[in-house]
C-alpha positions as CSV (number, residue, x, y, z in Angstrom):
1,X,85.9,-27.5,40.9
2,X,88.3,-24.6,40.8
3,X,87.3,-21.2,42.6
4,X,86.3,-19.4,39.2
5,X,84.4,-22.4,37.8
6,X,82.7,-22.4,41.4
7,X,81.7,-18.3,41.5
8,X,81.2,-17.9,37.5
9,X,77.6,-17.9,37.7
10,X,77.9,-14.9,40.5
11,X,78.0,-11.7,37.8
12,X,74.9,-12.5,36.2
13,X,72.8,-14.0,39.0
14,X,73.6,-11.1,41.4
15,X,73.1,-8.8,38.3
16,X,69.7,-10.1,37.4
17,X,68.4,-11.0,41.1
18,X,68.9,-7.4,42.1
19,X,67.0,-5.8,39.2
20,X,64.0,-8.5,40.0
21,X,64.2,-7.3,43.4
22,X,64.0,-3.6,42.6
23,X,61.0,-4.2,40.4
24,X,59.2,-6.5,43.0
25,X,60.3,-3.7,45.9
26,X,59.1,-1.1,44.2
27,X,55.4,-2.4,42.9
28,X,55.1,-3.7,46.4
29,X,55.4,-0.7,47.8
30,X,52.7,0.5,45.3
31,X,50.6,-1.9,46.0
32,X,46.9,-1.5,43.9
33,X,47.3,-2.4,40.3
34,X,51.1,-2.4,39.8
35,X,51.8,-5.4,42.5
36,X,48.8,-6.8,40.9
37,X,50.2,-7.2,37.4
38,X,53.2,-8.3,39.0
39,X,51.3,-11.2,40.5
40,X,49.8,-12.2,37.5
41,X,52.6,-12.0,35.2
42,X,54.4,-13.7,37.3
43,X,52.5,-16.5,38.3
44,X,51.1,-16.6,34.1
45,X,54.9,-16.8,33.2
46,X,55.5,-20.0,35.4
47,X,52.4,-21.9,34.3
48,X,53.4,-21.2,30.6
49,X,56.7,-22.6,31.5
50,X,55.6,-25.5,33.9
51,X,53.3,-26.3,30.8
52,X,56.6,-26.5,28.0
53,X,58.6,-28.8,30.8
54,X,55.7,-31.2,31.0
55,X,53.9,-31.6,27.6
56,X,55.9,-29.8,24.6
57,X,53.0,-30.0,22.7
58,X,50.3,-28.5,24.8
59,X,49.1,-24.8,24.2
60,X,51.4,-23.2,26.6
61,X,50.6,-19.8,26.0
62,X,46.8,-20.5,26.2
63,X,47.4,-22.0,29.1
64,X,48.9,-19.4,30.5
65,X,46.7,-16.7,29.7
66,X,43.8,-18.5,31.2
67,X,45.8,-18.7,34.4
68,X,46.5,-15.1,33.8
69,X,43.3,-14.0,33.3
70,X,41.5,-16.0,36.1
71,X,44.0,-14.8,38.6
72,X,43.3,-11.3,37.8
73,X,39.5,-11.5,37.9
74,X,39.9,-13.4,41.5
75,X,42.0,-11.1,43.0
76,X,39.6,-8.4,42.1
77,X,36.4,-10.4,43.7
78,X,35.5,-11.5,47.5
79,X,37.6,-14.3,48.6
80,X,34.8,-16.4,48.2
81,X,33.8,-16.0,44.4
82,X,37.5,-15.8,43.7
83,X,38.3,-20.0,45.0
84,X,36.3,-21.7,41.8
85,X,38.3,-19.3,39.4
86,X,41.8,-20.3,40.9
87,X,41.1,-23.4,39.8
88,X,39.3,-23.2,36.7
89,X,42.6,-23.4,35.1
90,X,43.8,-26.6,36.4
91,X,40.6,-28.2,34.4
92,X,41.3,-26.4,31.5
93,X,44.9,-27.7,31.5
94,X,44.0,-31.0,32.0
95,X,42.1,-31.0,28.9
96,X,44.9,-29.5,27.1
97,X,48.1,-31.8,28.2
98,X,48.8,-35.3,26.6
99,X,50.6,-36.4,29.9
100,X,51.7,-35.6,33.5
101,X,48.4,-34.0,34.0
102,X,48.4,-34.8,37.8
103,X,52.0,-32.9,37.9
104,X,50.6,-30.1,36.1
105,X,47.4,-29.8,38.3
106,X,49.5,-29.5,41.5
107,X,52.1,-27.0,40.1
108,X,49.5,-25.1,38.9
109,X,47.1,-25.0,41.8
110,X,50.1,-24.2,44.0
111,X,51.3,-21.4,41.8
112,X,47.8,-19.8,41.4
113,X,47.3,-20.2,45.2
114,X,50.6,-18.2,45.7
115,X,50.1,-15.6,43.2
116,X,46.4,-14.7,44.9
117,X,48.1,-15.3,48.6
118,X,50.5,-12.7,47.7
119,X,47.6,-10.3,46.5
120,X,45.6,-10.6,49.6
121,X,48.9,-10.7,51.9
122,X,49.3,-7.1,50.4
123,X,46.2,-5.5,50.5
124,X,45.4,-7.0,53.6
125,X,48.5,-6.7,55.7
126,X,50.5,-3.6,54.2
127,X,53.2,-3.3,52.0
128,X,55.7,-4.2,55.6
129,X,54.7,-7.3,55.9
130,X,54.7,-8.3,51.7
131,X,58.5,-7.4,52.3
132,X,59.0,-9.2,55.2
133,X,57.6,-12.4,53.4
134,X,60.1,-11.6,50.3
135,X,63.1,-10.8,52.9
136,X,62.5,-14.0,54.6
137,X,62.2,-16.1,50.8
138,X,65.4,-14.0,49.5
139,X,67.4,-14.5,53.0
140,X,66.4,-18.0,52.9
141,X,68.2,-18.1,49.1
142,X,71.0,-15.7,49.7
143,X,72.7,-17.3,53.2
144,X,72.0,-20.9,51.4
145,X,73.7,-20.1,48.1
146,X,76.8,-18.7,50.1
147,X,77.1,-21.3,52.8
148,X,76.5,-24.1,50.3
149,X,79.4,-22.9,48.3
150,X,81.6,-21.9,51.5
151,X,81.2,-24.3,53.9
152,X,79.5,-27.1,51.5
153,X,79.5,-30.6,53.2
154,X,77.3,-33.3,53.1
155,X,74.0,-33.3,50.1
156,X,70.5,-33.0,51.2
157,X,68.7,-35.0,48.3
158,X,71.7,-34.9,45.8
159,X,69.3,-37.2,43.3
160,X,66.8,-34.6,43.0
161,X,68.6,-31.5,43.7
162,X,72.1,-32.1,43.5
163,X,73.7,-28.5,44.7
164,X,71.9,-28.6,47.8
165,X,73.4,-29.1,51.0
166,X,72.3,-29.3,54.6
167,X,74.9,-26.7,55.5
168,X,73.3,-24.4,52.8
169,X,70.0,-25.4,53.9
170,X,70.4,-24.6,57.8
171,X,71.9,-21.2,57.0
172,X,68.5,-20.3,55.4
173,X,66.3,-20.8,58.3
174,X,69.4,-18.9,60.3
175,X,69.2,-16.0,57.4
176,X,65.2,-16.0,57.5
177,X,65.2,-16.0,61.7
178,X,67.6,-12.7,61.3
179,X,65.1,-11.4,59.3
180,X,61.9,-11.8,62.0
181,X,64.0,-10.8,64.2
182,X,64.4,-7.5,62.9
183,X,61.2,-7.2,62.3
184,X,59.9,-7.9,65.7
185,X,62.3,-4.9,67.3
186,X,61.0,-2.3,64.7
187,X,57.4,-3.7,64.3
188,X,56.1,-4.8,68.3
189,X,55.3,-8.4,66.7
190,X,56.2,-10.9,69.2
191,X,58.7,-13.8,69.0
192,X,57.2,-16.3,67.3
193,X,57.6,-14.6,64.5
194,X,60.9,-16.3,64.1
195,X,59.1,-19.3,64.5
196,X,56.9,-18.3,61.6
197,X,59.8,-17.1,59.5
198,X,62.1,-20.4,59.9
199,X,58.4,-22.5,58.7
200,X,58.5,-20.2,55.8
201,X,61.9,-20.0,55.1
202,X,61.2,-24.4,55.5
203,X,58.3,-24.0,52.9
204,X,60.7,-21.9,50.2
205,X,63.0,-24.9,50.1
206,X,60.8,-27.4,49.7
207,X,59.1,-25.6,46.8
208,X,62.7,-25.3,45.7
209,X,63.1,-28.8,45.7
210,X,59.5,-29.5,44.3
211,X,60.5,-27.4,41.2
212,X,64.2,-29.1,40.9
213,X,62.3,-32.6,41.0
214,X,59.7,-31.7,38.1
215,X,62.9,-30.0,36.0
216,X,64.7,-33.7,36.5
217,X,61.7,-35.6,35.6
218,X,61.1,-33.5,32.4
219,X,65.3,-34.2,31.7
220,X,65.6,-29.9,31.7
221,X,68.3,-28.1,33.7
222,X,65.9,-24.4,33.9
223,X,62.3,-24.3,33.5
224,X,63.4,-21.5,30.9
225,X,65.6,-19.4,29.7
226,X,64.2,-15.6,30.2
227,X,66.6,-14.9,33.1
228,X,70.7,-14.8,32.7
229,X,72.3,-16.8,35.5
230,X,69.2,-18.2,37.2
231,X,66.9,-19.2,34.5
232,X,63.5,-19.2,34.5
233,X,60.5,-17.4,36.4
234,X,59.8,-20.7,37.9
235,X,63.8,-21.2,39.0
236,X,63.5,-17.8,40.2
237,X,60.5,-17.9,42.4
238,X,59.6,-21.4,43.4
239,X,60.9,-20.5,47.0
240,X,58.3,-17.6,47.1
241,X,55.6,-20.5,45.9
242,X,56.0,-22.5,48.6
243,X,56.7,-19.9,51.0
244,X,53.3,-17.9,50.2
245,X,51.1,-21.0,49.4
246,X,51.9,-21.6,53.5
247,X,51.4,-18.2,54.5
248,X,48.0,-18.1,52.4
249,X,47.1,-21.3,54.4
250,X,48.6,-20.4,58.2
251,X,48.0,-16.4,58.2
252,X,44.7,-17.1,60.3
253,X,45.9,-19.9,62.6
254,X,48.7,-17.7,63.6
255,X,46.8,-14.7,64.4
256,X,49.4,-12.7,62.1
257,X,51.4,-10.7,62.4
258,X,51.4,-12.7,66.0
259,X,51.3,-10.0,69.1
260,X,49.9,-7.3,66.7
261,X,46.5,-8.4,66.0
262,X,45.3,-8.7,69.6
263,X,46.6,-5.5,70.4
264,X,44.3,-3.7,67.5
């Protein structure tokens, strides 16, 4: 592949990336409602299009809005009456889609996890530590996209995700350990952070690779076509799925932020 056939998707996916990332910056700074419609649009968005990749003929948009709709009740409710409505979808989908019902279940129990993860990660742990988790997904993407393409080397699954390299892949656990390191001189969180970050930055790639393996099954290249140069919502953020679906599960176990808890 010549050099400009290698970088032509650069304009438009740098052009579109950093407009998400100014939005998603900005309404987690806010926090309150705006971050909260950002959740749920986003994580409505990806069921409607995880819903057209697996079953053309299923009521995407329903679908979608019932995701929508039950993710914004939840977020507003105590942790424990929000569980049974994150996933009441997944049994209203399954009623819904002709096929690949178990793939759809999983998707969108993992999306609607993430989306109500990043909610509580927000209002319980500051806007600080929302970016952080975003830094580390977005360093994870960023140092893998450029090492993939500058170093390159040997594939890491090339028959399900066939760009991905373990040169690419290394450089995001390097890019999301930069990251916690910063963090843990300006914040006082302790060093395994970086542990925490690299297990994150892990989780983003394997949702990465979770999405690429759906998009092959269902014979698509994008799980839409909404966003110039990288696709879909679902393209865009299936490193933050994976990524906040662990962080939702781990925040506890880890104390976090580790060496900042104890010392409240």
């Amino acid at each position: 592949m010549s050099d400009a056939g290698r970088w032509s998707d650069l304009g438009p996916r740098f052009g579109v990336g950093a407009l998400i990332a100014v939005v998603g910056l900005i309404c987690v700074w806010l926090g309150g409602l705006p971050f909260l419609a950002l959740t749920v649009l986003i994580s409505g968005v990806m069921v409607w299009e995880l819903v057209r990749m697996l079953d053309p003929e299923a009521p995407a948009v329903v679908l979608a809005c019932a995701a929508g709709l039950a993710l914004t009740i939840a977020d507003l409710l105590p942790a424990g009456y929000a569980l049974p409505l994150v996933l009441a979808p997944i049994f209203v989908g399954v009623g819904q889609l002709g096929q690949r019902r178990a793939t759809y279940s999983i998707f969108t129990l993992a999306i609607l996890l993430a989306g109500f993860g990043m909610y509580s990660l927000r209002e319980n742990y500051g806007a600080v530590w929302m970016m952080w988790l975003a830094l580390v997904v977005i360093a994870t993407d960023v140092m893998g996209y450029f090492a993939g393409r500058f170093i390159g080397g040997p594939k890491m699954w090339p028959r399900v995700s066939p760009k991905k390299t373990w040169s690419g892949t290394i450089a995001g656990w390097i890019g999301a350990a930069i990251v916690a390191l910063f963090f843990v001189l300006y914040t006082g969180a302790n060093a395994q952070l970086l542990g925490v970050a690299v297990a994150l930055s892990m989780a983003s790639q394997i949702g990465d690779i979770a999405e690429s393996a759906v998009k092959r099954r269902a014979g698509v290249k994008d799980s839409s076509s909404l966003l110039p140069g990288h696709g879909g919502l679902f393209d865009r953020f299936d490193g933050m799925l994976g990524a906040s679906v662990l962080m939702l599960m781990s925040a506890r176990l880890i104390d976090f932020p580790p060496g900042l808890t104890a010392a409240q």
